[in-house]
ZATORMI-800394 format. One record per residue (C-alpha): residue in one letter; x, y, z. Coordinates in pm, 1 decimal, padded with zeros to 6 digits, m for minus. Each point is the difference from the previous one (the first is absolute). Layout:
REM ZATORMI-800394
<residu=A | u=X | v=Y | w=Z>
...
//
This chain:
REM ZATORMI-800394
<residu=X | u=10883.4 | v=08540.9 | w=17031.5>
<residu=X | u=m00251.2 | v=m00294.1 | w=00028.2>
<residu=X | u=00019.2 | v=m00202.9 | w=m00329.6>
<residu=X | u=m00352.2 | v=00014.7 | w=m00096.5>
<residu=X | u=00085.5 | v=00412.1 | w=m00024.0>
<residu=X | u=00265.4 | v=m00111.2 | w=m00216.5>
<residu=X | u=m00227.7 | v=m00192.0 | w=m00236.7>
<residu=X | u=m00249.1 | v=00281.0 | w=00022.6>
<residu=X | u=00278.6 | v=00197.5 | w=m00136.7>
<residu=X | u=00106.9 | v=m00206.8 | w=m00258.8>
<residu=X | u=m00368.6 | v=m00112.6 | w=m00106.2>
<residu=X | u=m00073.0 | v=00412.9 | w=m00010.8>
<residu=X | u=00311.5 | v=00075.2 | w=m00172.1>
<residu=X | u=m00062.6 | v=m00317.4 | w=m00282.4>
<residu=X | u=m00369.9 | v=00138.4 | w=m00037.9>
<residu=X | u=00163.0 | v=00375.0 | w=m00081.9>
<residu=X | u=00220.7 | v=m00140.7 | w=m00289.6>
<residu=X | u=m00269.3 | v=m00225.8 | w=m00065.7>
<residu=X | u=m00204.2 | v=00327.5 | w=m00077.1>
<residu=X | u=00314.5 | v=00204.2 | w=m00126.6>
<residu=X | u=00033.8 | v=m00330.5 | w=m00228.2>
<residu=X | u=m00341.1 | v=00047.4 | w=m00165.8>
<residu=X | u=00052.7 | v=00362.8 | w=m00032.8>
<residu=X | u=00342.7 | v=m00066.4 | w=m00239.3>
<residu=X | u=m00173.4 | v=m00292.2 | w=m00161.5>
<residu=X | u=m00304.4 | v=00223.9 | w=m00107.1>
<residu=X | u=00250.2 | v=00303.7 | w=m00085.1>
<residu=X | u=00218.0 | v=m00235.1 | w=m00198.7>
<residu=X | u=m00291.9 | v=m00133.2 | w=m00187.2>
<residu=X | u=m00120.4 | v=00362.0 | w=m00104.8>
<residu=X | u=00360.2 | v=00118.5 | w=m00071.7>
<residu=X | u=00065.8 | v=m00341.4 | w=m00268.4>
<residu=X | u=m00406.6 | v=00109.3 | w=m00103.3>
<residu=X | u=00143.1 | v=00357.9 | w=m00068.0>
<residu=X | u=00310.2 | v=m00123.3 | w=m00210.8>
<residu=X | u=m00203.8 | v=m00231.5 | w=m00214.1>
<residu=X | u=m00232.3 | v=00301.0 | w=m00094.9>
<residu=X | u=00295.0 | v=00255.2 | w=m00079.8>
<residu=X | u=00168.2 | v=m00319.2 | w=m00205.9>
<residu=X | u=m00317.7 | v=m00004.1 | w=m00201.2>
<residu=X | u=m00028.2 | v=00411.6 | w=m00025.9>
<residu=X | u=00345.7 | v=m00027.9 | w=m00079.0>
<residu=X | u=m00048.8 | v=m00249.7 | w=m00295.9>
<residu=X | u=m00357.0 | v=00169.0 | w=m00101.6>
<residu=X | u=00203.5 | v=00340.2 | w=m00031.5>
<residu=X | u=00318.9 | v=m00137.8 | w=m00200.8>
<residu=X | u=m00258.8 | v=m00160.3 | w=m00279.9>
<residu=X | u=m00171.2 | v=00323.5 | w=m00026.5>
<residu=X | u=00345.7 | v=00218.7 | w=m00016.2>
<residu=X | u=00059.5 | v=m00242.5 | w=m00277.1>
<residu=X | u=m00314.8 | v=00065.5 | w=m00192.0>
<residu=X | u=00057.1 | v=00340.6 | w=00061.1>
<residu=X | u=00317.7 | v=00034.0 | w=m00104.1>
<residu=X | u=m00097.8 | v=m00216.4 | w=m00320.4>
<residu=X | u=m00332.8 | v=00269.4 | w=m00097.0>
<residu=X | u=00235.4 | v=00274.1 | w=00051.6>
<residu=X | u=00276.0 | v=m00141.4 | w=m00229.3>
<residu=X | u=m00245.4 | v=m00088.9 | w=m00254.3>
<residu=X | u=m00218.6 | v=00317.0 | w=m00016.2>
<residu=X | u=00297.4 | v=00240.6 | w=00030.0>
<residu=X | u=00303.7 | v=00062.9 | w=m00248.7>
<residu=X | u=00306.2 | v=m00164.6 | w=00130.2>
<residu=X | u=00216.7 | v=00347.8 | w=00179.5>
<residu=X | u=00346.6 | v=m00001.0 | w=00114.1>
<residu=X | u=00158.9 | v=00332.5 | w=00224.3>
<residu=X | u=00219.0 | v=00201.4 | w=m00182.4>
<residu=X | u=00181.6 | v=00296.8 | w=00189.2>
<residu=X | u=m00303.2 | v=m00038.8 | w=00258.5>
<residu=X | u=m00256.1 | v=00049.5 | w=m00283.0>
<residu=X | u=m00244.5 | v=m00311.9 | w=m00123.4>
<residu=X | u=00044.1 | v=m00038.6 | w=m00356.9>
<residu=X | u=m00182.5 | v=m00252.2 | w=m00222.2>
<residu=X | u=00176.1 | v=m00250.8 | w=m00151.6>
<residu=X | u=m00029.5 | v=m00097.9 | w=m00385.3>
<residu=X | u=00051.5 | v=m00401.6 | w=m00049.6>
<residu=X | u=00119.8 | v=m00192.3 | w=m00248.3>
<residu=X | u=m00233.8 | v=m00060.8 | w=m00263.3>
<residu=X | u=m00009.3 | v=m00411.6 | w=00003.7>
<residu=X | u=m00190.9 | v=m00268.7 | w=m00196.4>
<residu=X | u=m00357.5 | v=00015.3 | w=00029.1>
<residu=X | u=00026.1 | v=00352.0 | w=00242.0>
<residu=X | u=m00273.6 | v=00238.0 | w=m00096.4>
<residu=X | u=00019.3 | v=00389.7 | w=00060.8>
<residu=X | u=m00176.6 | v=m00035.9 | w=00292.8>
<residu=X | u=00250.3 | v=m00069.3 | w=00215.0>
<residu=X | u=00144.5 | v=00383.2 | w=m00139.1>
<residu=X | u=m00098.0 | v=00249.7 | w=00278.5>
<residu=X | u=m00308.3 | v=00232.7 | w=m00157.0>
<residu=X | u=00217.5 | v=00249.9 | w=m00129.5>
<residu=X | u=00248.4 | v=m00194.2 | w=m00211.8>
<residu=X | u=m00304.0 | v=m00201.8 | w=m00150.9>
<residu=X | u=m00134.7 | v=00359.6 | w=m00128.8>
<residu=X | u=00359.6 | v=00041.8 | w=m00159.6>
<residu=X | u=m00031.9 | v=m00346.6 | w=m00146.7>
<residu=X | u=m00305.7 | v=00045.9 | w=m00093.5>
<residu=X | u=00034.3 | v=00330.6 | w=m00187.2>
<residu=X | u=00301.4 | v=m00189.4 | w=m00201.2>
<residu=X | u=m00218.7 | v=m00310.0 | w=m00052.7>
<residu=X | u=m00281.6 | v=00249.1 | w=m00150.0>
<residu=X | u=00266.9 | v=00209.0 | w=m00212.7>
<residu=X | u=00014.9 | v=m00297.1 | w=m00305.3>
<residu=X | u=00371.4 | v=00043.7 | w=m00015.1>
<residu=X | u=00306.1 | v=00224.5 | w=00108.5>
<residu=X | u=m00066.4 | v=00300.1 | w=00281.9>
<residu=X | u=00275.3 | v=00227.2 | w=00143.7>
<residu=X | u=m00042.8 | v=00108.5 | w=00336.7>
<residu=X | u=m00213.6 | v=00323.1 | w=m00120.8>
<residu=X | u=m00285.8 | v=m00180.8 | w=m00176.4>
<residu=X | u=m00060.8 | v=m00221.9 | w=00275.3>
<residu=X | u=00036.0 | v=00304.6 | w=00262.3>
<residu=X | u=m00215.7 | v=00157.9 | w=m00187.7>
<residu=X | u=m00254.2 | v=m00265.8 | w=m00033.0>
<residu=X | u=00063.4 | v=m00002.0 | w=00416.2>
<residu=X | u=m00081.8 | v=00354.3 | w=m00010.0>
<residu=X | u=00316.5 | v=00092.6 | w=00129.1>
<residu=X | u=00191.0 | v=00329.0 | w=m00050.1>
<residu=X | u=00185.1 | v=m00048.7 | w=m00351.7>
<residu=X | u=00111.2 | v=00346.8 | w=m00017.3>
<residu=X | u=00206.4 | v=00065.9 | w=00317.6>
<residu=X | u=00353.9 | v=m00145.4 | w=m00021.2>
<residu=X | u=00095.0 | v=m00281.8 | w=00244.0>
<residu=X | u=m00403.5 | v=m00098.8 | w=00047.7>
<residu=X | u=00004.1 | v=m00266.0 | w=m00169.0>
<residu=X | u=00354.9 | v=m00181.6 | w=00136.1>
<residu=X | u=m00218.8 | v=m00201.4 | w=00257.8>
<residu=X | u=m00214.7 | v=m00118.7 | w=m00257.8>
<residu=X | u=00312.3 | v=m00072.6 | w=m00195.1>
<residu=X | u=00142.5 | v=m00231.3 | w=00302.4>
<residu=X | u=m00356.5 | v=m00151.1 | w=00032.3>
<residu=X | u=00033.7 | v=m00148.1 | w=m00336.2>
<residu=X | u=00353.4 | v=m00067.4 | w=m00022.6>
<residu=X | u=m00074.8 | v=m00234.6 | w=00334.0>
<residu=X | u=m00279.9 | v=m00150.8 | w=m00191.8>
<residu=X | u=00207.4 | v=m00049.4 | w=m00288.1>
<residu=X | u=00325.1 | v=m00110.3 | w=00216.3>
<residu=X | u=m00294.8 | v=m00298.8 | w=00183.0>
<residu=X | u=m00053.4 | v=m00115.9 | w=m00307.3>
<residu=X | u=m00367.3 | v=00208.7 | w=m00017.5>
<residu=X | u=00068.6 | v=00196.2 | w=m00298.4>
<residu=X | u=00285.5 | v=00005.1 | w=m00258.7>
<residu=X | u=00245.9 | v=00336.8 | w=m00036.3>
<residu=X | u=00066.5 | v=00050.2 | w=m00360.5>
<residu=X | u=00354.1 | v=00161.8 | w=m00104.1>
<residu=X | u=m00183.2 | v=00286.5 | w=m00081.5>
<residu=X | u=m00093.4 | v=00091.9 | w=00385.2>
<residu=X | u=m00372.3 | v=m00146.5 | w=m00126.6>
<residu=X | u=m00182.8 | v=m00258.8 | w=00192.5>
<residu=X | u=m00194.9 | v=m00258.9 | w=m00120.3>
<residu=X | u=m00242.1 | v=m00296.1 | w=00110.8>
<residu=X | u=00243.5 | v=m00328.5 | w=00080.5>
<residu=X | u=m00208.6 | v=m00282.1 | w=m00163.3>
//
């Protein structure tokens, strides 16, 4: 072999990695392009989980799993905490007791609920509803079995 076939060679062979070069530059460039972009989307979508997560704690009552069932939880009644943050149903049984002026057992206010008063056992979940209320500091259990408005 003559040596200006060898430097044909070599000259043909540097212009193919020259161009293979280019090729890898350009896909390198488009792949770092690509992972900026999903670092933003990435960002973009954790700030908006976030504010998700926030709307949906504030607009729904807090829940915790019980036996595999979602049951609403009662909190503690604290300084400056208004019924509100009661789930809808337990601010219609502290309401009712609110309205009554004084002392209700469990059948005024069920029937103020309109709730069966008659039937034994119907009214034992109401009965648990206030006796939560009363044990979060909501309402106040007199040693009668009465409950009253805690001031």
């Amino acid at each position: 072999m003559a040596e200006s076939e060898i430097a044909e060679r070599i000259a043909a062979r540097r212009a193919e990695l020259d161009g293979l070069e280019e090729q890898l530059v350009k896909q390198l460039e488009e792949v770092r392009a690509e992972r900026d972009e999903l670092a933003v989307a990435e960002r973009v979508w954790q700030r908006m989980a976030g504010q998700l997560d926030e709307e949906a704690q504030a607009s729904a009552p807090p829940a915790a799993q019980v036996a595999g069932q979602a049951v609403l939880l009662v909190p503690h009644r604290g300084p400056g905490m208004d019924q509100d943050a009661l789930p809808p149903h337990y601010q219609g049984i502290l309401a009712v007791v609110q309205g009554a002026g004084g002392p209700v057992s469990t059948k005024q206010v069920g029937q103020e609920l309109g709730l069966d008063t008659v039937t034994p056992g119907k009214l034992e979940p109401l009965r648990g509803k206030l006796s939560k209320l009363a044990g979060r500091g909501w309402l106040r259990k007199l040693p009668d079995g009465r409950f009253t408005v805690r001031p």
